[in-house]
N, CA, C and O atoms as a Tinker XYZ file with bonds, in Angstrom:
   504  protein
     1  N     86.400000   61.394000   72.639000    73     2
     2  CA    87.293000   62.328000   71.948000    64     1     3
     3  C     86.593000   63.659000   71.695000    63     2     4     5
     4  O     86.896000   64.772000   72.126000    81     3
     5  N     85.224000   63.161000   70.612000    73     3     6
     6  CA    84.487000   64.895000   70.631000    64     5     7
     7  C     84.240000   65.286000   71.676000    63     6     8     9
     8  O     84.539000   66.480000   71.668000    81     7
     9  N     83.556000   64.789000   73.377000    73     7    10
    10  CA    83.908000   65.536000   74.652000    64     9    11
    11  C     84.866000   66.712000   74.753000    63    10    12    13
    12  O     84.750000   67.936000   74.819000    81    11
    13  N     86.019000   65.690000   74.736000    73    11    14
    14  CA    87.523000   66.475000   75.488000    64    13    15
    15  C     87.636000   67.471000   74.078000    63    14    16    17
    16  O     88.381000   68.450000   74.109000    81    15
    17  N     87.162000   67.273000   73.344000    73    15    18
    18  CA    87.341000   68.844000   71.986000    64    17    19
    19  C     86.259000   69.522000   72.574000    63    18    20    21
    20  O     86.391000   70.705000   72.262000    81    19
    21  N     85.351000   69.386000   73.202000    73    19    22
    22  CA    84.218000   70.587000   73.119000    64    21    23
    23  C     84.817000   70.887000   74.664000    63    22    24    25
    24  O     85.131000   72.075000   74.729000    81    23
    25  N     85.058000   70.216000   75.860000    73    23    26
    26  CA    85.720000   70.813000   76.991000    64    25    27
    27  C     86.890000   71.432000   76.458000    63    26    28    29
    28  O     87.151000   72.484000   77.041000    81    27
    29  N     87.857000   71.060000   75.339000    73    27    30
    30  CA    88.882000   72.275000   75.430000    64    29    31
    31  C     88.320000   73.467000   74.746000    63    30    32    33
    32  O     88.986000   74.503000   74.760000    81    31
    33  N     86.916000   73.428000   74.019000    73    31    34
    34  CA    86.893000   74.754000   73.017000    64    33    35
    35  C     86.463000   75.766000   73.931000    63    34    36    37
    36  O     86.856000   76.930000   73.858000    81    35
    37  N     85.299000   75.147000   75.180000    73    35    38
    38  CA    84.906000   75.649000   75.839000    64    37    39
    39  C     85.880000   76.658000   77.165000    63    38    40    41
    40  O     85.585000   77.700000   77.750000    81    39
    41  N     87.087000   75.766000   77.241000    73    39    42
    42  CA    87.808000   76.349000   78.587000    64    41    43
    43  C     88.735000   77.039000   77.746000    63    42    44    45
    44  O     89.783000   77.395000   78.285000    81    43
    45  N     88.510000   77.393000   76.119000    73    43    46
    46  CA    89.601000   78.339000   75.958000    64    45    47
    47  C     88.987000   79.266000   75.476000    63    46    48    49
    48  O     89.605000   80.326000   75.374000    81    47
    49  N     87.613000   79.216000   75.024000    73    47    50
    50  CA    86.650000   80.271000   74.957000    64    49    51
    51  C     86.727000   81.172000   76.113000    63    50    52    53
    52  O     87.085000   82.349000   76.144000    81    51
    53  N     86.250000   80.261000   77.233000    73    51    54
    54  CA    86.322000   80.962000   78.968000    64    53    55
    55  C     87.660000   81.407000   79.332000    63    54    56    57
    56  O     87.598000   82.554000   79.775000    81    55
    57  N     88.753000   80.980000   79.319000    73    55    58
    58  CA    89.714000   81.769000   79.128000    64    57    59
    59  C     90.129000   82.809000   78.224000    63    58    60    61
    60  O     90.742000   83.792000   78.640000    81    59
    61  N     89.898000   82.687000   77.278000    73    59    62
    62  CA    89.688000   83.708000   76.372000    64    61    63
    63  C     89.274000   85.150000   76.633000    63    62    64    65
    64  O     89.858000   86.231000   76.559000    81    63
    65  N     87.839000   84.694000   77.021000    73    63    66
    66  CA    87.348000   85.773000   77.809000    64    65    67
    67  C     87.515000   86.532000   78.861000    63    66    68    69
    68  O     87.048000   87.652000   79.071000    81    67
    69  N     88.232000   85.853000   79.551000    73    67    70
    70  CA    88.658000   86.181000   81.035000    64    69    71
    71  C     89.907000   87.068000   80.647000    63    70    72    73
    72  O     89.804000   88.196000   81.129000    81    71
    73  N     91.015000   86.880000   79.938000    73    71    74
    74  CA    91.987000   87.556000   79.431000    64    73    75
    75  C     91.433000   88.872000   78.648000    63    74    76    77
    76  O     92.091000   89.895000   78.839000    81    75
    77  N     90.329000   88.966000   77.810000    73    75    78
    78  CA    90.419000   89.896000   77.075000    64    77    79
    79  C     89.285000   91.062000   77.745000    63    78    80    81
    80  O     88.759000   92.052000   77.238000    81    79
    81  N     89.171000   90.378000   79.267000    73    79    82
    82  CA    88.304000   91.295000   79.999000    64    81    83
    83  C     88.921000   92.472000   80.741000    63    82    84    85
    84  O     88.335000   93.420000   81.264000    81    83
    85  N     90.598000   92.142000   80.660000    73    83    86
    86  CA    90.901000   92.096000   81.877000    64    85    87
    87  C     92.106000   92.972000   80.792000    63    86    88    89
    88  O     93.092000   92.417000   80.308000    81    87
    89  N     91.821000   94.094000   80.627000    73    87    90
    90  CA    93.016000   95.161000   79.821000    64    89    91
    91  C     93.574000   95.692000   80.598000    63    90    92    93
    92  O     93.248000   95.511000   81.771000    81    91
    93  N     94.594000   96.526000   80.286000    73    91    94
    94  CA    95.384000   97.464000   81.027000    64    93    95
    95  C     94.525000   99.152000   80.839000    63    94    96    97
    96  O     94.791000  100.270000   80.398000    81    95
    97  N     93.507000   98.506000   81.420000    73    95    98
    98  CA    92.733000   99.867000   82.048000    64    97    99
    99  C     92.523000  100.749000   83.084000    63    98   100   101
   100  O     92.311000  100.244000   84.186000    81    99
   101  N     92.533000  101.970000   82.989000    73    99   102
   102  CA    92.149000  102.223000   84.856000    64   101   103
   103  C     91.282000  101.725000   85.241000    63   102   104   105
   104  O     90.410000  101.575000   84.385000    81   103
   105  N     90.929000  101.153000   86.700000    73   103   106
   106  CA    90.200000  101.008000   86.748000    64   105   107
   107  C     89.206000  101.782000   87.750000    63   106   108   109
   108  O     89.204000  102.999000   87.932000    81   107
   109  N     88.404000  100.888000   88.334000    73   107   110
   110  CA    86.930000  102.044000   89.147000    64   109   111
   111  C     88.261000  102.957000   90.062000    63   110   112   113
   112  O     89.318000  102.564000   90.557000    81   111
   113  N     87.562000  104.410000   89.981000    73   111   114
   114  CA    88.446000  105.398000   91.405000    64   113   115
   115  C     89.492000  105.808000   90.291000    63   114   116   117
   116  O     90.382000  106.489000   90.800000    81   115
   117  N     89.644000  105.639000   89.130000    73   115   118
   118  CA    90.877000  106.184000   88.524000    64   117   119
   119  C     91.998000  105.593000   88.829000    63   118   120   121
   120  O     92.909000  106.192000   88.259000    81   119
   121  N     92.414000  104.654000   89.488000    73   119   122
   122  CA    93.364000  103.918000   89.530000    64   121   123
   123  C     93.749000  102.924000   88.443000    63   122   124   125
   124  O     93.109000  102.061000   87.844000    81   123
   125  N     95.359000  103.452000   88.379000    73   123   126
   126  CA    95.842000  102.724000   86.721000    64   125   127
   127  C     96.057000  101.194000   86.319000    63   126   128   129
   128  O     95.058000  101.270000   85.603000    81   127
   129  N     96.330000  100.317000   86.200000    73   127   130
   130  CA    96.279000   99.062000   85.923000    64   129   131
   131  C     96.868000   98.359000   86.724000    63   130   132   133
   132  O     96.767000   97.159000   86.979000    81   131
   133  N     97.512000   99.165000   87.129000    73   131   134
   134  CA    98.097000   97.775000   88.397000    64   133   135
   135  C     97.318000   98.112000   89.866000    63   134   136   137
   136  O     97.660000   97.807000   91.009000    81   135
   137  N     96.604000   98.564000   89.575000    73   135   138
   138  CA    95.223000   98.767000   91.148000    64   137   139
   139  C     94.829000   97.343000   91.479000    63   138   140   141
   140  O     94.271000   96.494000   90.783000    81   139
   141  N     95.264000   97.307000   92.711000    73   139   142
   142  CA    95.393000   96.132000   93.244000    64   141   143
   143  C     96.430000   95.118000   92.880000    63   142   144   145
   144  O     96.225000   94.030000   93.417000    81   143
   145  N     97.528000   95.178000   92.086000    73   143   146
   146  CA    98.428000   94.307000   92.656000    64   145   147
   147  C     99.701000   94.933000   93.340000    63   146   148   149
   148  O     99.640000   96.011000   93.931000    81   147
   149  N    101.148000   94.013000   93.198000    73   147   150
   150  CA   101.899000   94.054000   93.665000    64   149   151
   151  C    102.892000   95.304000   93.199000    63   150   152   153
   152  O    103.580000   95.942000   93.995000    81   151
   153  N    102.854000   95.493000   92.042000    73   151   154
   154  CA   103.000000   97.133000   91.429000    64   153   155
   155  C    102.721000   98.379000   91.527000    63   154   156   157
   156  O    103.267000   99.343000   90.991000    81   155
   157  N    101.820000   98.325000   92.256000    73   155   158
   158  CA   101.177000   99.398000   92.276000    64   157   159
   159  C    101.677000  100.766000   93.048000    63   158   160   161
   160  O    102.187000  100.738000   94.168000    81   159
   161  N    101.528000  101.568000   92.537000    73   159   162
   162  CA   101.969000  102.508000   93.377000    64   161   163
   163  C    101.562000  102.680000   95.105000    63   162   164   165
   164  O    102.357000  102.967000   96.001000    81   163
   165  N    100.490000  102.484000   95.206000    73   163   166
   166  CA   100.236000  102.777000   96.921000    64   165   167
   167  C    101.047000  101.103000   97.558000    63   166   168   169
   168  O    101.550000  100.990000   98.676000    81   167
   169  N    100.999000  100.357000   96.859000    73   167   170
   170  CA   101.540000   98.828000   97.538000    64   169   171
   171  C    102.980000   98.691000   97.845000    63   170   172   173
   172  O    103.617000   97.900000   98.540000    81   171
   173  N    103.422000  100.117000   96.814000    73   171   174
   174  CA   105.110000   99.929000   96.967000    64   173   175
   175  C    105.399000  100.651000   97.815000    63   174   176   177
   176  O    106.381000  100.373000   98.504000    81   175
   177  N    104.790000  101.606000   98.017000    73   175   178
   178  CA   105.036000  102.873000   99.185000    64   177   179
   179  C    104.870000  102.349000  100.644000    63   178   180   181
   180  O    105.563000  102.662000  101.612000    81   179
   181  N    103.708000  101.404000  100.605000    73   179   182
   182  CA   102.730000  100.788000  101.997000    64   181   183
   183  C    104.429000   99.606000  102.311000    63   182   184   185
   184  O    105.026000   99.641000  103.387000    81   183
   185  N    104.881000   98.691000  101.107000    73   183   186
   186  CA   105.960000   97.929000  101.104000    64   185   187
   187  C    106.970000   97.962000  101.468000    63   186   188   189
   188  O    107.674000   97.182000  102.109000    81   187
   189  N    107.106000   98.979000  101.028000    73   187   190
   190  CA   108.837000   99.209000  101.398000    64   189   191
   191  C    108.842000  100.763000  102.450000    63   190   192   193
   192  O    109.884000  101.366000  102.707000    81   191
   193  N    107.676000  101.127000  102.868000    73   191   194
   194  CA   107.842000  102.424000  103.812000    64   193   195
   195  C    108.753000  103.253000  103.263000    63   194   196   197
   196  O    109.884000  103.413000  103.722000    81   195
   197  N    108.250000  103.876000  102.146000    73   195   198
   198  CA   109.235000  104.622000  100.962000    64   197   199
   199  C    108.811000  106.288000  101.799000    63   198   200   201
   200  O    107.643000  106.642000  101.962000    81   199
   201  N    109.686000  106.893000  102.116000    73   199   202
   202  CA   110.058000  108.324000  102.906000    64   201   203
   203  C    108.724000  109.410000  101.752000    63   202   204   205
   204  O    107.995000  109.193000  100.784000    81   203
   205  N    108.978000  110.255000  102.410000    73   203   206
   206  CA   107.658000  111.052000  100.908000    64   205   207
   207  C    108.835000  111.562000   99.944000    63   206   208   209
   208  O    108.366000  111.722000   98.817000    81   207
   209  N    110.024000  111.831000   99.988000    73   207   210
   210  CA   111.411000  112.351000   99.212000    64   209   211
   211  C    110.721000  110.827000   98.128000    63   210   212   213
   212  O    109.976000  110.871000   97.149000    81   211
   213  N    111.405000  109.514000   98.886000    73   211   214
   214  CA   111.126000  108.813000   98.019000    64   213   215
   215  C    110.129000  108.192000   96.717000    63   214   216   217
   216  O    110.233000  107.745000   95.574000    81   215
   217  N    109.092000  108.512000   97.774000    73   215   218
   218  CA   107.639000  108.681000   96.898000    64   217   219
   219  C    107.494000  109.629000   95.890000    63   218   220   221
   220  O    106.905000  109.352000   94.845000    81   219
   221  N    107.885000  110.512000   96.068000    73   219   222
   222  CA   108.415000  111.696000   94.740000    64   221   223
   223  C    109.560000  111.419000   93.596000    63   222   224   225
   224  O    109.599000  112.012000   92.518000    81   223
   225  N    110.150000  110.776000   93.871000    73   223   226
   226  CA   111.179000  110.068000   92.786000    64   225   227
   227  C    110.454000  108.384000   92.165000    63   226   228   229
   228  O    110.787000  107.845000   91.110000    81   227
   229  N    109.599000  107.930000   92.997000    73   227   230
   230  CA   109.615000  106.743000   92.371000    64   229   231
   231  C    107.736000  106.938000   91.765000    63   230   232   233
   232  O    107.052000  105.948000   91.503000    81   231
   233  N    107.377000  107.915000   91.688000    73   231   234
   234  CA   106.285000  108.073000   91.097000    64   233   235
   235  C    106.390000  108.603000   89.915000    63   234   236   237
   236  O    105.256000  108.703000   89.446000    81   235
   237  N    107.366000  109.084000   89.027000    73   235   238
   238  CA   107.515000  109.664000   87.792000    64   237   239
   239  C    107.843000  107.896000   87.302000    63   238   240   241
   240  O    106.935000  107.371000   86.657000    81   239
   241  N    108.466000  107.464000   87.453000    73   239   242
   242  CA   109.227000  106.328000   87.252000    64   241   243
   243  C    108.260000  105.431000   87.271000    63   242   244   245
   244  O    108.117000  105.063000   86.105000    81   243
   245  N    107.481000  104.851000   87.994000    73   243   246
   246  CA   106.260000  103.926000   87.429000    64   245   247
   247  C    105.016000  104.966000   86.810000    63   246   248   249
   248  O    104.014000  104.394000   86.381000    81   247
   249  N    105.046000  106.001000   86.772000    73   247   250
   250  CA   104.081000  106.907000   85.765000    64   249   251
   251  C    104.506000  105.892000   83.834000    63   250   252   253
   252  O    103.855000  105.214000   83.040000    81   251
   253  N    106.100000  106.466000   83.952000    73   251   254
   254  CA   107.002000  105.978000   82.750000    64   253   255
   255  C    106.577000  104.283000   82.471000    63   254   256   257
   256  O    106.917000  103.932000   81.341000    81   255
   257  N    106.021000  103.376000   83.144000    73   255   258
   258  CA   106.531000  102.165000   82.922000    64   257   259
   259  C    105.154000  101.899000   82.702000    63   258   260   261
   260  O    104.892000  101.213000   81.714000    81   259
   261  N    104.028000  102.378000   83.559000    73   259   262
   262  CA   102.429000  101.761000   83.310000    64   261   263
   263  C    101.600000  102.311000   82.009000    63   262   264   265
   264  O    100.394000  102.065000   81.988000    81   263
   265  N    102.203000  103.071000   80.879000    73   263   266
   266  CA   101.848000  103.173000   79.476000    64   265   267
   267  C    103.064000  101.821000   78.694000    63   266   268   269
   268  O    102.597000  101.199000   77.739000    81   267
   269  N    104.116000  101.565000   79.024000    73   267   270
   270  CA   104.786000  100.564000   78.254000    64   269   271
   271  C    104.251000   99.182000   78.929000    63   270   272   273
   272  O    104.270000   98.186000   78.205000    81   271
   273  N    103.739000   99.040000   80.367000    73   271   274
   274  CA   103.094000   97.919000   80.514000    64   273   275
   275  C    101.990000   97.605000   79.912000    63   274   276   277
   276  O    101.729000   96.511000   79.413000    81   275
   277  N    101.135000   98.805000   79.949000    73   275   278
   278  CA   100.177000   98.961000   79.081000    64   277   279
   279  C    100.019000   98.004000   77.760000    63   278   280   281
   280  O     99.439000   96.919000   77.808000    81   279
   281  N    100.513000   98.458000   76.766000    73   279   282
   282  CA   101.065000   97.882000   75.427000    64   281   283
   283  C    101.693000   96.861000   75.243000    63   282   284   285
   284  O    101.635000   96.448000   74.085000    81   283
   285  N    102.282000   96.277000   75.940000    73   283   286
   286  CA   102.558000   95.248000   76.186000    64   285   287
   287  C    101.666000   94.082000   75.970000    63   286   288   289
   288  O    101.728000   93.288000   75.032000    81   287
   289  N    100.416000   94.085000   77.446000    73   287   290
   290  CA    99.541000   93.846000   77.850000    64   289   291
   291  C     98.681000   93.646000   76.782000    63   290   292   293
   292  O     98.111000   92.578000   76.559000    81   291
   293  N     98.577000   94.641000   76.126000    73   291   294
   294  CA    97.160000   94.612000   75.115000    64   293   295
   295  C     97.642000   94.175000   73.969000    63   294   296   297
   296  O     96.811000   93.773000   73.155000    81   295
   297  N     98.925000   94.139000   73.640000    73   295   298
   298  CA    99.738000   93.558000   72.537000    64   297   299
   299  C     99.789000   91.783000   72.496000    63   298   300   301
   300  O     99.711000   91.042000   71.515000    81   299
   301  N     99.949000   91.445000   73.943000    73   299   302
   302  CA    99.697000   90.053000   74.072000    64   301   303
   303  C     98.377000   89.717000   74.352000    63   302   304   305
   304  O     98.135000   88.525000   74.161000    81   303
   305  N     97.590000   90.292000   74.686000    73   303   306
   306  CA    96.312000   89.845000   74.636000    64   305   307
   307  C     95.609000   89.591000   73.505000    63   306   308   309
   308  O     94.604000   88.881000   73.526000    81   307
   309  N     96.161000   90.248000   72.222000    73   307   310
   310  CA    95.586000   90.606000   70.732000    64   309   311
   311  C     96.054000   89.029000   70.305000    63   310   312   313
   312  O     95.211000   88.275000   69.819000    81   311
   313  N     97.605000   88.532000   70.542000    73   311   314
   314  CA    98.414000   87.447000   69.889000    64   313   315
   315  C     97.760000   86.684000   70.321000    63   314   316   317
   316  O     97.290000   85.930000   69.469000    81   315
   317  N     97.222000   86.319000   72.172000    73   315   318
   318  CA    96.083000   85.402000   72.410000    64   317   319
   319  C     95.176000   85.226000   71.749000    63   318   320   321
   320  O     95.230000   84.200000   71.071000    81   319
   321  N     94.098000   85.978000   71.629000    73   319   322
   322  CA    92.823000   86.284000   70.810000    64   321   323
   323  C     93.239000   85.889000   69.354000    63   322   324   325
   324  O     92.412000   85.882000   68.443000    81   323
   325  N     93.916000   85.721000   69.261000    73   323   326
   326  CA    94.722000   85.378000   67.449000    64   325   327
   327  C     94.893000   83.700000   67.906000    63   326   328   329
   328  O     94.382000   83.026000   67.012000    81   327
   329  N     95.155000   83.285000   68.427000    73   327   330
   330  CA    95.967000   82.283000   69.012000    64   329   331
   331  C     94.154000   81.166000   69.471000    63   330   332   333
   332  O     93.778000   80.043000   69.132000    81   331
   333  N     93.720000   81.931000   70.083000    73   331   334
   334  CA    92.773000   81.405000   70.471000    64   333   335
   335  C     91.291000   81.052000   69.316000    63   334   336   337
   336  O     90.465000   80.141000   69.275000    81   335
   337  N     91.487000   82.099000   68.628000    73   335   338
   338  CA    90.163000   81.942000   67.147000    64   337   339
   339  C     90.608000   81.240000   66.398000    63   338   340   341
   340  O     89.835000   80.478000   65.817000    81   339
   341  N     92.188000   81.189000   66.060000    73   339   342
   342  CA    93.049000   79.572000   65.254000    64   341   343
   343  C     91.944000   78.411000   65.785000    63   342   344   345
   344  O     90.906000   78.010000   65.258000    81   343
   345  N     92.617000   78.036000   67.069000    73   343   346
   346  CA    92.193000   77.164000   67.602000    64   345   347
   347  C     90.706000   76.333000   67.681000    63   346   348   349
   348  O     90.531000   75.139000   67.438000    81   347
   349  N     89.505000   77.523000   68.172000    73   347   350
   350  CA    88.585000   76.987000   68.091000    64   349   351
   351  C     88.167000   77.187000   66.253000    63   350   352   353
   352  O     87.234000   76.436000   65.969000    81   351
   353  N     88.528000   77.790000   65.372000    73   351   354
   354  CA    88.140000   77.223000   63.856000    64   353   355
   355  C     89.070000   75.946000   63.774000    63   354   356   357
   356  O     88.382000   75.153000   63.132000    81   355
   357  N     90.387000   75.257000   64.111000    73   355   358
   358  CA    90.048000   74.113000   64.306000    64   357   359
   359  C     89.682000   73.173000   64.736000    63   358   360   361
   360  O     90.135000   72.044000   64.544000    81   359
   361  N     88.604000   73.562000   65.534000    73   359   362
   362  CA    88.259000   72.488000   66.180000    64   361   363
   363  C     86.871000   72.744000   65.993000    63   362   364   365
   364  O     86.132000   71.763000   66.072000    81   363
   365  N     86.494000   73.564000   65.822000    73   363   366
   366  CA    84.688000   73.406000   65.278000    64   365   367
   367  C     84.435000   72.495000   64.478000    63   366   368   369
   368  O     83.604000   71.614000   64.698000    81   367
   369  N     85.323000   72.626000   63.152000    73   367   370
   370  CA    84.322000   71.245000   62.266000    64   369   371
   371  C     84.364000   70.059000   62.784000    63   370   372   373
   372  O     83.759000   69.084000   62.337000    81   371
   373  N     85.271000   70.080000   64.016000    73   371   374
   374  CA    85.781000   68.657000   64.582000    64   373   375
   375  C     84.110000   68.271000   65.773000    63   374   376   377
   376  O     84.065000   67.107000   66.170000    81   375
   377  N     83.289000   68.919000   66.091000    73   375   378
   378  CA    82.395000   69.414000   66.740000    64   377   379
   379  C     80.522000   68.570000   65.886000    63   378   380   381
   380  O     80.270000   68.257000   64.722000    81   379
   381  N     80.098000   68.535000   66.510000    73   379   382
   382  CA    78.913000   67.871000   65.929000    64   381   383
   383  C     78.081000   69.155000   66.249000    63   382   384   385
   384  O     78.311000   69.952000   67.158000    81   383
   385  N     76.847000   69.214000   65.126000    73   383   386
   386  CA    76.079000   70.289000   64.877000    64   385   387
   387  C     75.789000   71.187000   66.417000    63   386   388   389
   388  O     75.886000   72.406000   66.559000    81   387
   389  N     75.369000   70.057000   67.585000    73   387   390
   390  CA    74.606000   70.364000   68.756000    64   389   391
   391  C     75.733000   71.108000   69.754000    63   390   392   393
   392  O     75.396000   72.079000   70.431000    81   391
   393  N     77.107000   70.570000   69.791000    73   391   394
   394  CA    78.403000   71.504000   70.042000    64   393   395
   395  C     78.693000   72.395000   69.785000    63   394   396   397
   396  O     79.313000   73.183000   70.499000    81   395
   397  N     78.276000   72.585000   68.493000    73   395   398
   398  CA    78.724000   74.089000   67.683000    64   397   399
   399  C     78.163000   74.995000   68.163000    63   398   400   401
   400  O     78.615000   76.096000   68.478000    81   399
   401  N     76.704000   74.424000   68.288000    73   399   402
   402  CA    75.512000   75.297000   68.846000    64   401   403
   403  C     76.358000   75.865000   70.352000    63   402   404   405
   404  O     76.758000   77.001000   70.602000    81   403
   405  N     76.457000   74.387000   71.346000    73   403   406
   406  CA    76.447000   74.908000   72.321000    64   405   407
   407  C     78.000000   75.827000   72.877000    63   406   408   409
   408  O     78.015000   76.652000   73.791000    81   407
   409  N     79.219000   75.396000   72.028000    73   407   410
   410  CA    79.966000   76.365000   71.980000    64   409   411
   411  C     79.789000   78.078000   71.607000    63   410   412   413
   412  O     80.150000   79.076000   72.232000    81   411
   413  N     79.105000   77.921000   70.371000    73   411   414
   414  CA    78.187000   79.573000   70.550000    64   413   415
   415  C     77.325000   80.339000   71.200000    63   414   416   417
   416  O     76.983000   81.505000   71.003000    81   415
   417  N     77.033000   79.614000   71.939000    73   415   418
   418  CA    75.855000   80.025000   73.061000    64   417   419
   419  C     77.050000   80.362000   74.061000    63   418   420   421
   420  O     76.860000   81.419000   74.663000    81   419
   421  N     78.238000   79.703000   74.376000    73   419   422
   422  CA    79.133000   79.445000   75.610000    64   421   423
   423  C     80.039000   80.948000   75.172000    63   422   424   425
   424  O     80.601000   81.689000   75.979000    81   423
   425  N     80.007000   81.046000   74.324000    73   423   426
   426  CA    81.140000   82.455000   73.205000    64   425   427
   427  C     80.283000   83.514000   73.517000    63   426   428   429
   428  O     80.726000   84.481000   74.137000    81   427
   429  N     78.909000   83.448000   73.107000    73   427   430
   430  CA    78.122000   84.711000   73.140000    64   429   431
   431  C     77.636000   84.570000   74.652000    63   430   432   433
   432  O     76.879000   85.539000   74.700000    81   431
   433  N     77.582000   83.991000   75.914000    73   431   434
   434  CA    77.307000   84.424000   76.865000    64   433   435
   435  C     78.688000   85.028000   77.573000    63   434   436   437
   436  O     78.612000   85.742000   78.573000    81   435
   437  N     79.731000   84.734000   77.066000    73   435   438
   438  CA    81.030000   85.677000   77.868000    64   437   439
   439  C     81.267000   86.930000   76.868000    63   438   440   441
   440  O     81.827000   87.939000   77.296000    81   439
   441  N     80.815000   86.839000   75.494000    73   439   442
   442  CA    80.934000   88.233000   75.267000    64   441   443
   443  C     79.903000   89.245000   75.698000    63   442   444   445
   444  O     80.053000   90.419000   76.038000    81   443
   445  N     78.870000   88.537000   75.604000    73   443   446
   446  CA    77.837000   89.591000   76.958000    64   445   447
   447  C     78.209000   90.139000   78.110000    63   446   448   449
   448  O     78.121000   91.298000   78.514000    81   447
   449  N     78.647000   89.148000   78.602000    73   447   450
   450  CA    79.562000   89.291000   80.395000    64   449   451
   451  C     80.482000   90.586000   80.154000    63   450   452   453
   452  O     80.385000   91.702000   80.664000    81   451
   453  N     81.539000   90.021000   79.083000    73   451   454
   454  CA    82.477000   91.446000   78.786000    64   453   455
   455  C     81.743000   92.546000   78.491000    63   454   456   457
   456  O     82.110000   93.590000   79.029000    81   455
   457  N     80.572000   92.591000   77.603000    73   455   458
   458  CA    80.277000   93.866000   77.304000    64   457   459
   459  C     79.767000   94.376000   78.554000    63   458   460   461
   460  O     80.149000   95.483000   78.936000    81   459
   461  N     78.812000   93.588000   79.350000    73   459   462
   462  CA    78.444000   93.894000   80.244000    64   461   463
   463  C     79.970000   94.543000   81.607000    63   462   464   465
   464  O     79.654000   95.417000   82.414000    81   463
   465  N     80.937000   94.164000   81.617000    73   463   466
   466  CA    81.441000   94.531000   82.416000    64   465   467
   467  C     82.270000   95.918000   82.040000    63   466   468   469
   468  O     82.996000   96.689000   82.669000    81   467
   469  N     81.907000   95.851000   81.035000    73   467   470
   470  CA    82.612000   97.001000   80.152000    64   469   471
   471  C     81.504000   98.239000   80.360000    63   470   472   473
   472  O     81.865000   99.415000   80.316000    81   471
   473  N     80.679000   98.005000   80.499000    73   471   474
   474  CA    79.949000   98.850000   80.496000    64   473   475
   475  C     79.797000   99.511000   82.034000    63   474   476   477
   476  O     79.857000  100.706000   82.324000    81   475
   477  N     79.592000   98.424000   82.886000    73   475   478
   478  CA    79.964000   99.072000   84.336000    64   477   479
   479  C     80.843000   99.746000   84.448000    63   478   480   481
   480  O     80.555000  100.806000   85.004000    81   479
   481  N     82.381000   99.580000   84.020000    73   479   482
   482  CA    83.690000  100.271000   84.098000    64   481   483
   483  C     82.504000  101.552000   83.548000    63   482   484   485
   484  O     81.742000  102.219000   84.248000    81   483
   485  N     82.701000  101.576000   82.038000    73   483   486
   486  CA    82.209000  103.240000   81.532000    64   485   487
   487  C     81.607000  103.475000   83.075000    63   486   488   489
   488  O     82.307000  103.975000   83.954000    81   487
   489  N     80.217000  103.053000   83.299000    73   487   490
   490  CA    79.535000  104.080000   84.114000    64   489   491
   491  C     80.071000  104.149000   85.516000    63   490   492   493
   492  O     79.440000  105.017000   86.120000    81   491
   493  N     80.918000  103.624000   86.225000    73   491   494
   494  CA    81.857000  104.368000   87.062000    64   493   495
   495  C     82.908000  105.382000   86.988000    63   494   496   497
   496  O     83.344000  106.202000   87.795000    81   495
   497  N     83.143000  105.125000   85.960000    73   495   498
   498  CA    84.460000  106.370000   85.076000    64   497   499
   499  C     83.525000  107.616000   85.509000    63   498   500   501
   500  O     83.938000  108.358000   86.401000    81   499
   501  N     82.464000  107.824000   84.991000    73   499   502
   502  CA    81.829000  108.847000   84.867000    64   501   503
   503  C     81.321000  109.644000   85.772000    63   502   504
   504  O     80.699000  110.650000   85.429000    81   503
């Protein structure tokens, strides 16, 4: 039983992290948050062989939508992160001393990772 509590604290820690790495930021090259997926502005143009008339009308129009995706995004990521620190405070005391440990070691090596990847973003921005 304490296992499968320290594998779930752990895979929602790691998920955790993985979500709150992953904002609605530009990213490297100045490209806005949907760089690289299916949204994106160059993917819809490349997609649908949008005329350049067209490309001029449908670029104000996802300009408009990738600040409300934005917020969105970071709005549910916050309710996660809320959702997710519930969780592992209940389940820590459920945790034996050497778990706790190694769940904090497992917490503070992905918030390293984030800072660390956070920090690459800055120094490509620049």
């Amino acid at each position: 039983m304490k296992r499968n509590l320290l594998t779930l604290a752990a895979a929602g820690a790691i998920a955790l992290s993985g979500f709150v790495v992953v904002q609605a930021q530009p990213g490297p090259g100045g490209h806005g948050p949907w760089h690289g997926h299916a949204f994106g502005f160059q993917q819809i143009t490349e997609k649908l062989n949008l005329t350049s008339d067209q490309q001029t009308k449908v670029q104000p129009i996802l300009d408009t939508a990738k600040p409300q995706i934005a917020a969105i995004h970071q709005e549910a990521m916050q309710k996660m992160k809320t959702v997710m620190d519930s969780t592992l405070s209940q389940i820590r005391p459920l945790l034996t001393a050497e778990q706790q440990k190694k769940l904090d070691d497992i917490q503070k090596a992905h918030q390293d990772m984030m800072n660390a990847h956070k920090e690459l973003h800055d120094a490509m921005q620049e």
